[in-house]
C-alpha positions in Angstrom: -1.9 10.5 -19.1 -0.6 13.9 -19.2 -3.5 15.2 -21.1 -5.7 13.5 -18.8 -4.0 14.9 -15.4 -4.1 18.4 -17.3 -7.8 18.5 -16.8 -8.0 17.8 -13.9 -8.2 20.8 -11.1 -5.5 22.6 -9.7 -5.5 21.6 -6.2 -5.6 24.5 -3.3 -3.2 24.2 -0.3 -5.2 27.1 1.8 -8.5 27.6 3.2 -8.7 31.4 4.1 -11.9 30.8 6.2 -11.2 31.3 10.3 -11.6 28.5 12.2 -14.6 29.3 13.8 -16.4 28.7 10.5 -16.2 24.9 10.7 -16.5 24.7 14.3 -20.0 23.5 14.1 -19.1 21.0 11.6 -17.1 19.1 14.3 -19.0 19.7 16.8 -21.6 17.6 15.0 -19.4 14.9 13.9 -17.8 14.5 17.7 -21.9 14.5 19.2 -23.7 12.7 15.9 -23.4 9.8 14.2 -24.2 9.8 10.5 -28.0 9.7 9.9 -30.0 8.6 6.9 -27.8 10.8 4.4 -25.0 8.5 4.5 -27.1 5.4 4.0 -28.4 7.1 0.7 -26.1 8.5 -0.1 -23.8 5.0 0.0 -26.6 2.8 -1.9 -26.1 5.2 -4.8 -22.7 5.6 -5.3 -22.4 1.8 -4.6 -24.4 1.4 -7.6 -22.9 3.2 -9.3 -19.3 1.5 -8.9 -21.0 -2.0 -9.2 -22.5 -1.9 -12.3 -19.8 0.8 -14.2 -16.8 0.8 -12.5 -17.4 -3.2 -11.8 -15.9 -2.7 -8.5 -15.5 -5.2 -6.4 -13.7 -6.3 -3.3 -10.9 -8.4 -1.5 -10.5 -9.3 2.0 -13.2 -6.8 3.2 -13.7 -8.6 6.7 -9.9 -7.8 7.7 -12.1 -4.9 9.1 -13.2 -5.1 12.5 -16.9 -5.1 12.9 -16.9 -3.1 16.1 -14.3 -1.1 18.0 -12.0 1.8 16.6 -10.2 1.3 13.1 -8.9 3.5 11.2 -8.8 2.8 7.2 -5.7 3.7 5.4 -6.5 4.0 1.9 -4.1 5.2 -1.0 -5.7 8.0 -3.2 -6.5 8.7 -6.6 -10.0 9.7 -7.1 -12.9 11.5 -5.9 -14.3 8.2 -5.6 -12.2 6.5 -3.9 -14.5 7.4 -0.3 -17.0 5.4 -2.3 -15.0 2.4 -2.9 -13.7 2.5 0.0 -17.1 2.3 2.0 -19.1 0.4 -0.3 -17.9 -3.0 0.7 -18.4 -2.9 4.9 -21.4 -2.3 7.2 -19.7 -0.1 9.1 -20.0 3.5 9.1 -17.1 5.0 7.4 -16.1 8.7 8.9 -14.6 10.9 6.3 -11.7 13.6 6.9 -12.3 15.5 4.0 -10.5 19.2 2.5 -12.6 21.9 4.1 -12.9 23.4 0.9 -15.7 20.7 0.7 -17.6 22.3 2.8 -19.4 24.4 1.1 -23.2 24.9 -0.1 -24.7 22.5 -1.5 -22.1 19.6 -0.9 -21.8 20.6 2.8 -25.6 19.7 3.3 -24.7 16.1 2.1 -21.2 16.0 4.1 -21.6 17.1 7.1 -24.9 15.0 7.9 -22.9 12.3 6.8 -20.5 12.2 8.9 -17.4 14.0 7.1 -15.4 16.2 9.0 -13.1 18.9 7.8 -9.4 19.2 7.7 -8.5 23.0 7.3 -5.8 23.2 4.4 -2.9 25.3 5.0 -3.2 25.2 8.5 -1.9 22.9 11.6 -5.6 21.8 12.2 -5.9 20.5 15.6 -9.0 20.2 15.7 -9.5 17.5 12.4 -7.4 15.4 14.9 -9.2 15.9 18.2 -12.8 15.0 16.3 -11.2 11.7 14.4 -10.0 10.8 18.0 -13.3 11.3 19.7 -14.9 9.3 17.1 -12.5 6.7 17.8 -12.5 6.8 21.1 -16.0 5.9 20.7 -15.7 2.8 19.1 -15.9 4.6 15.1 -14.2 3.9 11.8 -12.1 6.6 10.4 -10.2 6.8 6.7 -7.4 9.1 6.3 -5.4 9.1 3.1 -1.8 8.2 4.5 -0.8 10.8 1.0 -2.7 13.9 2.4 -4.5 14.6 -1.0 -4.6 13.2 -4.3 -2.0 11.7 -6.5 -1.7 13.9 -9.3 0.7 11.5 -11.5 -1.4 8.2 -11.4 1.0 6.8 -9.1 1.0 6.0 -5.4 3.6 8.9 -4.2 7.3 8.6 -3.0 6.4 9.8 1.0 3.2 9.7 3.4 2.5 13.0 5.5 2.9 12.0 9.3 -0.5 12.7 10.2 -1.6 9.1 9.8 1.1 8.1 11.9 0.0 10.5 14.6 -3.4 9.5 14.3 -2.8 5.6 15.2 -0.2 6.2 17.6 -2.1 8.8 19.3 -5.3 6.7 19.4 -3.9 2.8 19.4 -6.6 2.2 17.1 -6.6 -0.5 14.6 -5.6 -0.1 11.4 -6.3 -1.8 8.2 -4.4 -0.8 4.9 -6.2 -0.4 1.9 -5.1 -0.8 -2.3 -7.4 1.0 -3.9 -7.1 0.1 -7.9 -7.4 1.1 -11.1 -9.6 4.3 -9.7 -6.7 6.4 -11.1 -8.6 6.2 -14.2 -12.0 7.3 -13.3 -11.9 10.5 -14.8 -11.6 8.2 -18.2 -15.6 7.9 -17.4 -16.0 11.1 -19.9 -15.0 8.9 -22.9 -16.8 6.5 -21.8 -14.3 4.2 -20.7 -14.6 2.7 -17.2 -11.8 1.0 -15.5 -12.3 -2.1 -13.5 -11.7 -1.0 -9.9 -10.6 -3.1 -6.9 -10.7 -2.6 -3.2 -8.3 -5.1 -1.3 -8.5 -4.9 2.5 -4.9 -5.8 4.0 -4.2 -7.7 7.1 -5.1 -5.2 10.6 -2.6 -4.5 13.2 -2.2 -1.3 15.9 0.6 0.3 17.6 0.9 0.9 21.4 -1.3 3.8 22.0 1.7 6.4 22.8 0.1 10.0 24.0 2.9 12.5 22.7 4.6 10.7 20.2 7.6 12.7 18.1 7.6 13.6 14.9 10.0 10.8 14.6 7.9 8.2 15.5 4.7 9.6 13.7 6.5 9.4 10.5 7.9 5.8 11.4 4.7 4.9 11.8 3.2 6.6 8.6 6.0 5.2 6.8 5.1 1.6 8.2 1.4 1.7 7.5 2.4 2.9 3.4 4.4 0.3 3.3 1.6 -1.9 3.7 -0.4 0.1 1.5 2.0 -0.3 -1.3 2.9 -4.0 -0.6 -0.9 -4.8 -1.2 -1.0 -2.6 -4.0 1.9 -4.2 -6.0 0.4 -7.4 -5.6 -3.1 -6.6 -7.6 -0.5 -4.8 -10.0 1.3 -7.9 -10.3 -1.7 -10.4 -10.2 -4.5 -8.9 -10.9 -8.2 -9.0 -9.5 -8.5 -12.9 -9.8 -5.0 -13.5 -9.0 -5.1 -11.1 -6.0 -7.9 -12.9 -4.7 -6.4 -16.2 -4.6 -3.2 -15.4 -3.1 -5.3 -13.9 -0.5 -7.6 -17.2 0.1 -4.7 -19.6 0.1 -2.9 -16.9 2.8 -6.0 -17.6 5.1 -6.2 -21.4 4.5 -2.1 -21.8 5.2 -1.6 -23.4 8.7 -0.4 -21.2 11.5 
């Protein structure tokens, strides 16, 4: 594992680039919906996950088919956007590092609906276009850990944005377990861990329009706690096991 985290890239906390630089890149994601780019874009990757990473999924109508959502994935891999999306209909809007957002990658995120989060700032505006989509009736993801695990664990403490985010918007949220894609990277000896995507039950908070810090991190703590609970049980029982415990859960009498 060490070996394996030691090639993978250092990660940078700061975007030097004004602000003005990404302005048009919201200003297309709060006017535009993703066009044809994130179709294509999804039908490969989705491929791709199928037939190497046999990814497959859990629960995937606990998402909404209409209205505002926000997905709360954990995160360990680049491809974790892909698993995420590759399993609902819907639309899935991206906040993504803005040191994406550069040539050539920026000419497939941007039509694609991803937006950017400025690193080493107190974006503002990353949270006024993911509220504008939802208020629209869109489907956000936001990583409740900020970036990346480095360690092939989920980490000890969410960042408070997420909580900010549903409180702010009283969207739904859905929690996602994202497993085995802490192993992707394993692709380059040719080993390609099974990945699966478990969609955990939806609930929302009270929209609240100024909420503390307090009560964003509450909240952010809350929604990981979800994350991990649903992540411990595909630890625990596996894909098939997983699966069943989830079908006998929606079969038991209310």
């Amino acid at each position: 594992m060490t070996e394996e985290l030691a090639k993978m890239k250092e990660q940078v906390y700061f975007d030097p680039r004004p602000k003005e630089f990404f302005d048009r890149y919201h200003e297309r994601s709060r006017t535009q919906k993703p066009n044809w780019v994130y179709e294509l874009v999804r039908l490969l990757t989705s491929i791709y996950a199928f037939t190497f990473f046999r990814a497959r999924s859990i629960a995937s109508d606990n998402v909404p088919p209409s209205g505002p959502v926000i997905l709360a994935p954990n995160h360990f891999s680049f491809m974790d956007h892909f698993f995420l999306g590759a399993f609902i209909r819907r639309k899935v809007r991206f906040m993504a590092k803005s040191q994406l957002f550069s040539k050539p990658l920026v000419w497939v995120y941007s039509p694609g609906g991803v937006f950017p989060v400025r690193r080493g700032a107190r974006d503002e505006e990353a949270f006024i276009t993911a509220e504008k989509i939802l208020a629209d009736g869109g489907c956000v993801a936001m990583y409740c850990e900020g970036g990346r695990s480095r360690t092939g664990q989920l980490s000890e403490k969410p960042k408070r944005g997420i909580g900010r985010l549903a409180l702010e918007s009283g969207a739904v949220i859905v929690p996602v377990a994202i497993h085995g894609s802490s192993k992707v990277r394993n692709w380059k000896k040719l080993q390609f861990p099974k990945v699966t995507v478990q969609y955990g039950e939806p609930f929302r908070y009270e929209q609240v329009a100024e909420p503390t810090r307090e009560q964003q991190q509450a909240a952010a703590d809350d929604i990981f706690a979800e994350i991990k609970a649903v992540y411990a049980g595909l630890d625990e029982h596996g894909r098939a096991g997983a699966r069943a415990k989830a079908r006998v859960g929606r079969t038991r009498p209310a």
